[in-house]
C-alpha positions as CSV (number, residue, x, y, z in Angstrom):
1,X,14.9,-4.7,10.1
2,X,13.6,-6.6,7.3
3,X,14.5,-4.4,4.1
4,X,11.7,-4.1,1.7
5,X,12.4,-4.5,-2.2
6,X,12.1,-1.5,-3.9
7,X,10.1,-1.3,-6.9
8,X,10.7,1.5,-9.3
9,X,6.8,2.0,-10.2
10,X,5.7,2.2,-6.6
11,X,6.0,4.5,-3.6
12,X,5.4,4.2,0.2
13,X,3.1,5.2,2.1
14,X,4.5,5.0,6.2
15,X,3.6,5.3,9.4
16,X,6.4,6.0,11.9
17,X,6.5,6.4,15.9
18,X,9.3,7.4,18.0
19,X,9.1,7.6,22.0
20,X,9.5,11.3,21.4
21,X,5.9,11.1,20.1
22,X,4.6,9.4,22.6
23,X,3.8,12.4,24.9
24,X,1.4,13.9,22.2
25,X,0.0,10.0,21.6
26,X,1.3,10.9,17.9
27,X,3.2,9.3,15.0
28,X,4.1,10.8,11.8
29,X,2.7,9.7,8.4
30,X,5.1,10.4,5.0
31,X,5.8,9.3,1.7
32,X,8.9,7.6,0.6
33,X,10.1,6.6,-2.9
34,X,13.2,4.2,-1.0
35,X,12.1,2.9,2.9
36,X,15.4,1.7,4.0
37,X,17.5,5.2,2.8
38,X,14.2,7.2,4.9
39,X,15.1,5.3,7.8
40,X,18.8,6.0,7.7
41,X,18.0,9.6,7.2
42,X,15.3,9.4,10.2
43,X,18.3,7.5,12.2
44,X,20.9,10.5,11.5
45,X,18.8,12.6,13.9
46,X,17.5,10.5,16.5
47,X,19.2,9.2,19.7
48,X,16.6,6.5,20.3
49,X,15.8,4.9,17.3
50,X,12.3,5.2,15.9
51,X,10.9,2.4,14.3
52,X,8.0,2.1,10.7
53,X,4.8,1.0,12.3
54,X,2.9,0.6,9.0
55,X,4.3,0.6,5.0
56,X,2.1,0.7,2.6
57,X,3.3,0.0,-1.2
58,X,1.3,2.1,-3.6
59,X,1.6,3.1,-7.5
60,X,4.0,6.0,-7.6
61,X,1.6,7.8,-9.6
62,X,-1.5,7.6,-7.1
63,X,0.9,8.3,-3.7
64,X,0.1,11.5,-3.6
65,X,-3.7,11.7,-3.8
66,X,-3.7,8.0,-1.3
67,X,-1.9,10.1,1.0
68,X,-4.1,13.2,1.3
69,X,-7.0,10.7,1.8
70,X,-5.0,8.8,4.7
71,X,-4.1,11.7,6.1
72,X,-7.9,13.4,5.9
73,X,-9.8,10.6,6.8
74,X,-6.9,10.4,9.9
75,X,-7.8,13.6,11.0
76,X,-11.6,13.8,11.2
77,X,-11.8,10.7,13.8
């Protein structure tokens, strides 16, 4: 995996898939302030490993309102 410097005035925006999902055709978005300790915490409860599809670096102080608009523009396709 390619680590991503973290910047102290951004956040993450990601997209993850795990085989698990795959029978829904789903993925999960989140937010993350640190990618690399998210994935180690996604890795503590998964026997196959899932993987980051998408990051997205955003200001820290915008992630929130970026991610309701991902997510709503997401769900009315």
């Amino acid at each position: 995996m390619n680590f991503i410097k973290m910047n102290q005035t951004n956040g993450y925006i990601y997209v993850r898939n795990h085989p698990s999902y795959d029978v829904d055709d789903a993925c999960k978005m989140g937010k993350a302030i640190n990618i690399p300790e998210r994935d180690t915490q996604y890795a503590t409860g998964e026997i196959k490993r899932g993987y980051f599809e998408a990051v997205f670096e955003v200001p820290i102080e915008k992630i929130g309102i970026y991610f309701i608009n991902i997510n709503f523009l997401y769900n009315i396709k």
